[in-house]
C-alpha positions in Angstrom: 133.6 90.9 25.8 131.6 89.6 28.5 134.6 88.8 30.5 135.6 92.6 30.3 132.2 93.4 31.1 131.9 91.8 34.2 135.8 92.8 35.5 134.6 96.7 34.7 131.8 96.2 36.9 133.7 94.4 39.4 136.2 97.7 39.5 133.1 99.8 39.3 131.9 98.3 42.6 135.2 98.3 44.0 134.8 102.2 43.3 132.6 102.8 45.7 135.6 102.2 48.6 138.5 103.5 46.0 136.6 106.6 44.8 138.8 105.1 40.8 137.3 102.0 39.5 133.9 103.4 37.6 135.8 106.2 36.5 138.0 103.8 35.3 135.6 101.3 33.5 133.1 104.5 31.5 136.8 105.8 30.6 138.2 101.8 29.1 135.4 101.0 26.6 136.7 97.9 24.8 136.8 98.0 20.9 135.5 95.0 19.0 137.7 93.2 16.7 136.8 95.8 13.5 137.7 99.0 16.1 135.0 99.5 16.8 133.7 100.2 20.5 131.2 97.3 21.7 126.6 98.2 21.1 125.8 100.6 23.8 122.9 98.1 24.0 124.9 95.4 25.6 126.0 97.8 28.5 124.1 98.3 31.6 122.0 101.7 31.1 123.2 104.8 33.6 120.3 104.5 35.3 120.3 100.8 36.2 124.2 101.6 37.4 123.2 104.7 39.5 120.2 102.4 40.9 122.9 99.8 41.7 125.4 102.1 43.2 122.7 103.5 45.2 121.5 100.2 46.9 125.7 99.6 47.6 126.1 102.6 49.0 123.0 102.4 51.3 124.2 98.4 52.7 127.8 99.4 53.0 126.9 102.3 55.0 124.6 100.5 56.8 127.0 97.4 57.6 129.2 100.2 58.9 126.5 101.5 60.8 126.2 97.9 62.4 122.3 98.3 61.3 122.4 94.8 59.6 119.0 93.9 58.9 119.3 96.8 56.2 122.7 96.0 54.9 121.2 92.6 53.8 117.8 94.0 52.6 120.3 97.2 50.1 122.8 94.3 49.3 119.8 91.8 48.2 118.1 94.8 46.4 121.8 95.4 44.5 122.1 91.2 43.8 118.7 91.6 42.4 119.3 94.3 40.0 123.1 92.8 39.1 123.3 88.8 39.9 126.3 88.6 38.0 128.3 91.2 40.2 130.5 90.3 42.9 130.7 92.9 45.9 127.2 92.5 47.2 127.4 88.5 48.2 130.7 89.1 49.5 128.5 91.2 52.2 125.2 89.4 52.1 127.8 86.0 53.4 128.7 87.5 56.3 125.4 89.2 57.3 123.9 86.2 56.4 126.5 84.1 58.7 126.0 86.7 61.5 122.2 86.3 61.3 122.5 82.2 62.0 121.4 81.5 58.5 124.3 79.2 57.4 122.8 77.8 54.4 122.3 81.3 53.2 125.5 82.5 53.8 127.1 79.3 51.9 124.8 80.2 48.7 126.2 83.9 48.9 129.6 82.4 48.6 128.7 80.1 46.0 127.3 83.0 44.1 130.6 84.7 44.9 132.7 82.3 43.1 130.3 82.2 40.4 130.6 85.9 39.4 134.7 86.4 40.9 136.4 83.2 38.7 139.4 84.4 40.1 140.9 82.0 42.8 143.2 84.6 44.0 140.5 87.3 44.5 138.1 84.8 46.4 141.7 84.0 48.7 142.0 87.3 49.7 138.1 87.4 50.4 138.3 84.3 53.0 141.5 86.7 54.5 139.2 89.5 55.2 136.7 87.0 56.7 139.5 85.7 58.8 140.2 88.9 60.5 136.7 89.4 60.9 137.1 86.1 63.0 134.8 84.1 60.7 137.1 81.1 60.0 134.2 79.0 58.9 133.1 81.5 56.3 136.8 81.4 55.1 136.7 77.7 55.1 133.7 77.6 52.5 135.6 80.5 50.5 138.9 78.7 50.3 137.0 75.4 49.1 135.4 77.7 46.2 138.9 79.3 45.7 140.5 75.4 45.7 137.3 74.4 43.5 138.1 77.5 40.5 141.9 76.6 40.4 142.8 73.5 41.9 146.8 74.5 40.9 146.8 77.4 43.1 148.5 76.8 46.4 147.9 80.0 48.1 144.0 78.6 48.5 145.1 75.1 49.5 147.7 76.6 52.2 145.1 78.8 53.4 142.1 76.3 53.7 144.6 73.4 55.4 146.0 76.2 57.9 142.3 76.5 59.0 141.9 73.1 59.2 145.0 72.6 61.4 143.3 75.6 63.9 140.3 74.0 64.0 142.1 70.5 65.0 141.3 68.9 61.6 144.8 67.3 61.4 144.3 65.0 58.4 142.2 67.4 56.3 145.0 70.3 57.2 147.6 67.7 56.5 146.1 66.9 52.7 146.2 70.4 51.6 149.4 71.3 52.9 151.1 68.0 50.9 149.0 69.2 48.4 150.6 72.8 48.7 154.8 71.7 49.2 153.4 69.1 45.5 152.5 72.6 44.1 155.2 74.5 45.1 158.2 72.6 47.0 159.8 75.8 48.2 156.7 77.0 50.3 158.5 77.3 53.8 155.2 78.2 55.7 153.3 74.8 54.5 156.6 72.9 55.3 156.6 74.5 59.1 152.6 73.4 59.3 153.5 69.8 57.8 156.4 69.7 60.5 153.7 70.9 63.4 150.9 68.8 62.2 152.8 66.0 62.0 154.9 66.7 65.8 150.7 66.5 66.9 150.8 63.3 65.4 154.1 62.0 66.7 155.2 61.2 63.3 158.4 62.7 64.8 160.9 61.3 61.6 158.2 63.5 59.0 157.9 66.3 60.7 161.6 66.8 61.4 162.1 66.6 58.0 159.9 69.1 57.1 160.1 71.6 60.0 164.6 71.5 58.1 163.1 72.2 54.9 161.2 74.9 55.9 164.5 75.9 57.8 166.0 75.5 54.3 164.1 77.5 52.8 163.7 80.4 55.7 166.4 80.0 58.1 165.3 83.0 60.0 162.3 81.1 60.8 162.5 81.3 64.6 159.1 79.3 66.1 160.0 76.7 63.3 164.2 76.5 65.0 163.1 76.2 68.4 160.4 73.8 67.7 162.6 71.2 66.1 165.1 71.9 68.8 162.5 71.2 71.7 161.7 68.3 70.2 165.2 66.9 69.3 165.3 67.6 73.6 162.1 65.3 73.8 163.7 62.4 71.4 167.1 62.8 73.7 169.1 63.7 71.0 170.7 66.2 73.0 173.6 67.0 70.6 171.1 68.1 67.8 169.4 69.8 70.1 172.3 72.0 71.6 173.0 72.8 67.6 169.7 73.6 66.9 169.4 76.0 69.8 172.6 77.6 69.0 171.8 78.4 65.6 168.6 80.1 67.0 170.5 81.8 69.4 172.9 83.1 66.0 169.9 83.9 64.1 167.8 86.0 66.9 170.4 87.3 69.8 167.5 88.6 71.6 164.9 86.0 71.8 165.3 85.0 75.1 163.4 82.1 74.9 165.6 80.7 72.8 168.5 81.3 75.4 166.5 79.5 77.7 166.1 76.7 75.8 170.0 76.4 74.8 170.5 76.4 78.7 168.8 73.5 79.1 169.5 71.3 76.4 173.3 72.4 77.8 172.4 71.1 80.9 170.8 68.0 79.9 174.5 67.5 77.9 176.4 67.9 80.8 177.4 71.2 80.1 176.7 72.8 83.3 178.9 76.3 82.7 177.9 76.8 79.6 174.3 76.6 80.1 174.7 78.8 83.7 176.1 81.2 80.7 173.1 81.2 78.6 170.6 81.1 81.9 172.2 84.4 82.9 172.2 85.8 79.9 168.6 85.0 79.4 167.8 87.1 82.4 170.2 89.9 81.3 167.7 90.2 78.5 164.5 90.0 80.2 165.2 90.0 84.3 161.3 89.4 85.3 161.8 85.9 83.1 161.1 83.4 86.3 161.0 80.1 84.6 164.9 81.0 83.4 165.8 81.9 86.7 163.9 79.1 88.5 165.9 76.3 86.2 169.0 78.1 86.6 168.4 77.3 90.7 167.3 73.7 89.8 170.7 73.4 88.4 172.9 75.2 91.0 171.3 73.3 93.9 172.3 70.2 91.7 175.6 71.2 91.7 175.0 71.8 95.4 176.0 75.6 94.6 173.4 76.5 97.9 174.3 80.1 98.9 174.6 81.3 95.0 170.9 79.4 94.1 169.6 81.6 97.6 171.1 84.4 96.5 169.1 84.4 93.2 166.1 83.5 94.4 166.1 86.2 97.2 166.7 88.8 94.6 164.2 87.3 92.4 161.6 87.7 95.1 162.7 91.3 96.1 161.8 92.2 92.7 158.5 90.3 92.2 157.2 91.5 95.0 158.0 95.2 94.0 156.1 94.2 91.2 153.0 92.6 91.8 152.4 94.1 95.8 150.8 92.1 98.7 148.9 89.4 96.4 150.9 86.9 95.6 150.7 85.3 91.9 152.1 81.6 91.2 155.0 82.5 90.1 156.1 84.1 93.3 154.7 81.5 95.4 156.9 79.1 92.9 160.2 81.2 94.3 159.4 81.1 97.4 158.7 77.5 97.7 162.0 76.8 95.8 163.6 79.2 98.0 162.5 76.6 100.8 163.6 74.1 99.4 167.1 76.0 98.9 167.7 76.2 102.8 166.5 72.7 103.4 168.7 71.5 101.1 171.2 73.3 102.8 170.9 72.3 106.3 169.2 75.9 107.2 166.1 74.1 108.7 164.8 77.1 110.7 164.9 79.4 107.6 163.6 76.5 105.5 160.3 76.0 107.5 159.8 80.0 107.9 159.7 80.1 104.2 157.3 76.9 103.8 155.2 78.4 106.4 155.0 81.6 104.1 154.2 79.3 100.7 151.5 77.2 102.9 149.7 80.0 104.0 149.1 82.0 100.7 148.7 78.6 98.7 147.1 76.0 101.5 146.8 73.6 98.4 150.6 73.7 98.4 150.6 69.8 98.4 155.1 70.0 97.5 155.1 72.6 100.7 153.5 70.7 102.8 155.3 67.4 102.0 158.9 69.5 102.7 157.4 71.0 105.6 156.3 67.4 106.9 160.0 66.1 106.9 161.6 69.6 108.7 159.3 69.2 111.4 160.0 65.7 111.7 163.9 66.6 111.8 163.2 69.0 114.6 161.3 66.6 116.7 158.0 68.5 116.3 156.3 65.8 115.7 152.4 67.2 116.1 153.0 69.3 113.3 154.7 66.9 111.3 151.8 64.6 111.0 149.7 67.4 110.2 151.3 68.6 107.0 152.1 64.4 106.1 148.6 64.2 106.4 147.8 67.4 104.5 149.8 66.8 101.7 148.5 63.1 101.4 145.2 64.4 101.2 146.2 66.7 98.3 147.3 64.0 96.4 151.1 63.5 97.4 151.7 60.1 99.2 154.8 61.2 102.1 155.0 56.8 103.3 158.1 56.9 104.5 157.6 59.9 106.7 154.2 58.8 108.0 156.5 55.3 108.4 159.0 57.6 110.5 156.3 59.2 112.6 154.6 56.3 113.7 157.8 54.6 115.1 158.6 57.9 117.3 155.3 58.9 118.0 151.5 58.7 118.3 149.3 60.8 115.3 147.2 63.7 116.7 143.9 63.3 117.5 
């Protein structure tokens, strides 16, 4: 009886935002085990429910309102009238968090739980405080939640993925082995075991878990090219050009994940086939500069000069349509490989114009300067070669063997 009692008036609160659950609870009066409805002196009186409904009414409109010093005075007023109903400390813990009163709001969630005795229900209470960006509030919910049913796994996935945000890795990591004990086929607390445990470099666990949770989900794409990325960072390039391709088979359009095939196919030796995927990638998204600036890296290994200019001119023509007259990294980034294109192609004049260009929108362009250093010194302008060995030494790159060069043709600039 009691337990009825207090889910009626936990639907009669929820009423106020439904406009169905009083209705519902004056319309569902139990009957007693004779037939007979429950005393009429064990309900709460219509006045004491009118007076309640009234101080709800007043602190949600209020919280609404964003006037919070009244929300918390109505909601208090309501727990004072009704401390066994459930609505009002879900409120008075967030006003009471927002207000820098932390002990406060941790009793209003203890109270919670004390009146709710519904793990599930308090769950999807810490979600609302979540996307009201109060993880810590959450935390304490997910710990009452965890304390009422200790075999629920929703609660223990929820409070360990919160751990794992906050950087808690060995709290996070408890509740989600806790969670795949629970319930093996959970792929989500497999993927967070496999991240938490890639933080960790326990690279062996969290491979296996990051398959699971393919196992389980194979459309999971963050989990697919995570394990393939780090398959890339073990060297085991095979698994990582499978991993990749299944990603690719699973989400055609993701063109990160194109990208990341290209490499690993590089990295095998599979130079056409990754050229393939690098120019498909920017098929798909033609703006995507760190596909198109690996796809150079890899033509001017394969000394394939005038096709890596080529792209990268184009690639500039449209950034610069783009962004205008400032120029952000990633431009400067083409341009300086661009540079680097005609040195490596013997086009020194075109080499140093482009440098000049890099140097001059990004002076801290310590690579620029370095390439810049060594052109000059190739056409016997040696003043200006000291100054951008110098300038790139005092940015942190060390040029020896050019400043080795310089001294035995000439004398360094006063």
């Amino acid at each position: 009886m009691q337990r009825w009692r207090h889910h009626c008036w936990w639907m009669a609160v929820l009423g106020i935002v439904t406009g169905t659950g009083l209705l519902w609870c004056m319309t569902h009066t139990p009957a007693t085990a004779s037939g007979t409805t429950s005393p009429t002196s064990a309900e709460p009186t219509a006045p004491l429910i009118e007076r309640y409904l009234t101080h709800l009414r007043t602190g949600l409109s209020a919280y609404h309102r964003s006037r919070f010093d009244a929300a918390t005075h109505a909601f208090e007023a309501a727990v004072a009238l009704q401390p066994s109903e459930a609505l009002a400390y879900r409120y008075l813990a967030e006003l009471h968090w927002r207000s820098g009163k932390p002990e406060e709001a941790q009793q209003a969630v203890r109270s919670l739980a004390g009146v709710v005795h519904d793990a599930y229900a308090l769950d999807q209470v810490g979600r609302s405080y979540e996307e009201g960006g109060l993880s810590r509030l959450a935390i304490w919910v997910y710990r009452e939640a965890v304390g009422l049913d200790p075999e629920f796994p929703g609660a223990h996935y929820d409070l360990g993925r919160l751990y794992l945000e906050a950087g808690d890795l060995e709290r996070g990591i408890a509740e989600m082995q806790t969670v795949v004990r629970l319930h093996p086929d959970f792929p989500e607390a497999h993927q967070a075991l496999g991240m938490a445990y890639t933080e960790q470099r326990r690279y062996d666990d969290a491979i296996a878990h990051l398959q699971r949770a393919l196992g389980l989900a194979p459309n999971l794409i963050v989990v697919r090219n995570h394990l393939g990325r780090m398959f890339l960072r073990l060297g085991r390039l095979e698994e990582a050009v499978q991993t990749f391709r299944a990603l690719v088979e699973h989400a055609p359009e993701v063109v990160e994940g194109r990208h990341n095939l290209a490499v690993a196919y590089a990295r095998h030796g599979q130079q056409e086939l990754a050229i393939a995927q690098f120019n498909e990638a920017l098929r798909l998204q033609p703006d995507f500069q760190a596909a198109r600036l690996d796809l150079v890296a890899l033509l001017l290994e394969m000394g394939r000069f005038s096709e890596a200019i080529d792209m990268l001119t184009a690639g500039l023509e449209a950034a610069s349509q783009s962004t205008g007259e400032r120029l952000p990294g990633e431009l400067i980034a083409l341009r300086y490989r661009l540079g680097l294109a005609y040195r490596l192609s013997g086009q020194t004049p075109q080499a140093i114009q482009v440098l000049q260009a890099v140097v001059r929108d990004d002076p801290a362009h310590a690579d620029a300067h370095a390439s810049l250093g060594y052109l000059y010194y190739q056409s016997r302008d040696f003043d200006a070669a000291w100054h951008h060995a110098r300038r790139a030494e005092s940015l942190g790159l060390p040029v020896p063997d050019l400043l080795a060069a310089l001294r035995r043709v000439s004398t360094e600039p006063r």
